[in-house]
Phi, psi and omega in degrees: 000141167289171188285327160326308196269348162321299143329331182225051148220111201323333191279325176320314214271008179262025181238089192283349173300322186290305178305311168316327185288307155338280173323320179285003195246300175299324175247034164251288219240319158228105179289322198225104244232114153319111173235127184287138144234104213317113175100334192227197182302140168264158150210182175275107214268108191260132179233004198264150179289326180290339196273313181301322181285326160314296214305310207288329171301327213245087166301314174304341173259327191259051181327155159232354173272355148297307146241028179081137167253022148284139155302108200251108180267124210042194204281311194282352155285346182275324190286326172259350208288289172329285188318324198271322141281322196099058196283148169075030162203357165264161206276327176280350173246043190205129195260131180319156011284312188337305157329305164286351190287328222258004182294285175330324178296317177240013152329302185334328160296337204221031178266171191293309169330300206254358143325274188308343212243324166270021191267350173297315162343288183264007156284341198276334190277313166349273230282346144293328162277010163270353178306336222246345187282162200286158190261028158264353154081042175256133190196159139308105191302305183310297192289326154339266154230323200301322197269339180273321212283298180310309164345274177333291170320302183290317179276353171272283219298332192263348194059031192275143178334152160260339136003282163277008145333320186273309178293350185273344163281322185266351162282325169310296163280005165270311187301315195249328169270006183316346173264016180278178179239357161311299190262023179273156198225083182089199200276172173318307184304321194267345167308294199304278180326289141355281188294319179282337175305317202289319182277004194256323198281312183292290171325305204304308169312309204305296167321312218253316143000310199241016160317068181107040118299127193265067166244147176280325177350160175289326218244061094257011197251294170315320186271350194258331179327192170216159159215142169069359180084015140271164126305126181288140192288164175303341208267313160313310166297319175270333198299315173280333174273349181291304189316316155326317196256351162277310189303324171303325193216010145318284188282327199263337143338304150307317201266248199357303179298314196303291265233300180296331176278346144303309155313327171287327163275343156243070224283002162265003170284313219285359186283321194265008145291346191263327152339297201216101191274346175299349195279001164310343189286312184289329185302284190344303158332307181291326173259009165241348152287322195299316194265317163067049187292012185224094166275315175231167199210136162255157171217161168226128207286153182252035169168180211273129174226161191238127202185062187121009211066325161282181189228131178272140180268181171284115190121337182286115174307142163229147182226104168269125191252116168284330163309274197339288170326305206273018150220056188275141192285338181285330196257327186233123151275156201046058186268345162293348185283183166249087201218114161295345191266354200321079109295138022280176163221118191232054189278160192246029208291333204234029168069219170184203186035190183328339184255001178319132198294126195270341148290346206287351189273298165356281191311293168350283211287351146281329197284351177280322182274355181290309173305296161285340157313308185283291159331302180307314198269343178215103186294354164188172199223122163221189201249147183238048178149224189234139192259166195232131167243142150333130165265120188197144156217051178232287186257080219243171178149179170248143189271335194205122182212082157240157222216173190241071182316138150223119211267153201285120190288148192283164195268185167296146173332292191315304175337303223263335222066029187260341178241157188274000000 
């Protein structure tokens, strides 16, 4: 394969040898690299950490409302691409000032104050779904929990029934993963469509429900607000809770499955969490660098740039591949290991400027009580089959990881303080 159709193919990216080998290759000999794409618009494929934490700094320059930031690999994708985010009414496709009003509107969950004041919260919701696992501790890592657990979290915070919990996960891997041929349902396109319609159509209902209601929630907070000296429209209102809830549980997915099966390959990191559990905090950093649950990000520039020896014209698609960045050879020493102790990490795992993931403190503090949850309860880990990655090169991670859990034998009566 050229490096071209390598870029622009999903199957590709379910080889992390491969891809990696590629970047590195790519911010050695072209950092700013022209890629024809077959069948769709072509662009430019950025790979150095600095030219992306620039693009993601310069909204003016840099859009994310002209054309969306998934990366639209081909015609039929060039074609669903408005629809399937909203552009220029979802919070993630809409460029300052504008951005910031309506940023502010569903912040409030996820500021440091109401973090801290739900984090008993969200251990609690954790530590049932490890309750739930089968007691032969044989599961899926992925299906299990990396996938149950932010889920869980992100629908108590929006309050949607728990009921629906399970279709907002198979809308979720249809919406973002339509190109695996596991969740498709009909062609890529018609998967890719489906999860969004379906999760646009339920907020949007869910939102028009809480319209003049006096609940603090995010999805009553979107429907009853002004922004700009309105009301947000249902389209608007559902287009931002469809965003919540793929950003709630999507990326810290990735990153959990990913981080723990990094842990199984290194088995002297994970000795040194089980050592010294505070080093969790630096591990999470590490496993949203490692792991890259965001492999690439688009922007479309809104004028003429100099960016690499090239010059991006105005109108010109850019594709930041953040897998790329978080193992630039300038930024990270040693960026092929795996180190849980890695500081500083100044990875771009949760993006950066005005689009910073508005969720990433939220993901921490699950991927931590997650962690620690899996330390306490089990004295060892092993992989019971074959793991599987996403055909992605938007949204990347493992689909299937399974393993066989075996619990921490309870300690003794003396141990405990139980007998005088």
């Amino acid at each position: 394969m050229t490096i071209d159709e390598q870029l622009t193919s999903h199957s590709f990216f379910a080889n992390e040898k491969d891809f990696y080998e590629l970047f590195r290759t790519l911010r050695r000999d072209d950092p700013v690299h022209w890629t024809q794409n077959p069948g769709g618009t072509p662009f430019w494929s950025v790979t150095r950490h600095a030219d992306i934490k620039r693009i993601f700094e310069e909204p003016e320059t840099f859009s994310s409302e002209r054309g969306g930031i998934m990366p639209l690999i081909g015609a039929e994708m060039d074609a669903i691409g408005a629809e399937t985010f909203g552009l220029g009414e979802n919070v993630l496709v809409v460029d300052p000032p504008r951005h910031t009003e309506l940023r502010k509107v569903i912040a409030t969950p996820f500021l440091p104050m109401a973090l801290k004041d739900s984090e008993a919260r969200t251990a609690e919701l954790i530590s049932e779904i490890f309750d739930r696992l089968p007691q032969s501790g044989e599961c899926d890592l992925v299906d299990d929990l990396g996938a149950k657990i932010p889920m869980a979290v992100i629908c108590d915070i929006l309050q949607v029934p728990s009921s629906d919990w399970a279709s907002m996960l198979k809308w979720g891997q249809m919406a973002l993963g339509g190109n695996d041929p596991e969740f498709q349902e009909g062609t890529a396109i018609e998967t890719i469509l489906k999860g969004f319609r379906s999760m646009f159509d339920y907020t949007g209902k869910l939102g028009m429900e809480r319209r003049g209601c006096p609940f603090s929630d995010p999805m009553s907070q979107l429907a009853n607000t002004k922004v700009g000296g309105r009301e947000l429209t249902k389209s608007e209102v559902a287009y931002n809770g469809q965003q919540l809830l793929l950003a709630g549980f999507e990326t810290t997915r990735n990153s959990f499955a990913g981080g723990v099966y990094a842990l199984l390959q290194h088995p002297e990191q994970m000795a040194i969490l089980r050592k010294d559990r505070k080093v969790i905090r630096l591990a999470v950093e590490e496993f949203v660098r490692w792991t890259n649950p965001v492999i690439s990000l688009m922007r479309t520039a809104t004028a003429d740039v100099e960016m690499g020896g090239k010059t991006i014209r105005s109108g010109d698609r850019v594709v930041c591949w953040t897998a790329s960045a978080n193992r630039d050879e300038t930024v990270f020493e040693r960026p092929d290991e795996f180190d849980v102790t890695r500081h500083p990490n100044r990875h771009l795992g949760f993006g950066a400027g005005p689009h910073f993931c508005l969720g990433g403190p939220l993901a921490k503090i699950e991927l931590r009580c997650a962690v620690e949850q899996l330390l306490e309860r089990y004295e060892g880990i092993e992989l019971n089959g074959k793991v599987e990655r996403v055909h992605s090169l938007f949204v990347g991670g493992l689909k299937h990881m399974p393993v066989k859990l075996r619990k921490r034998a309870a300690a003794p009566a003396e141990a405990r303080g139980e007998i005088a």
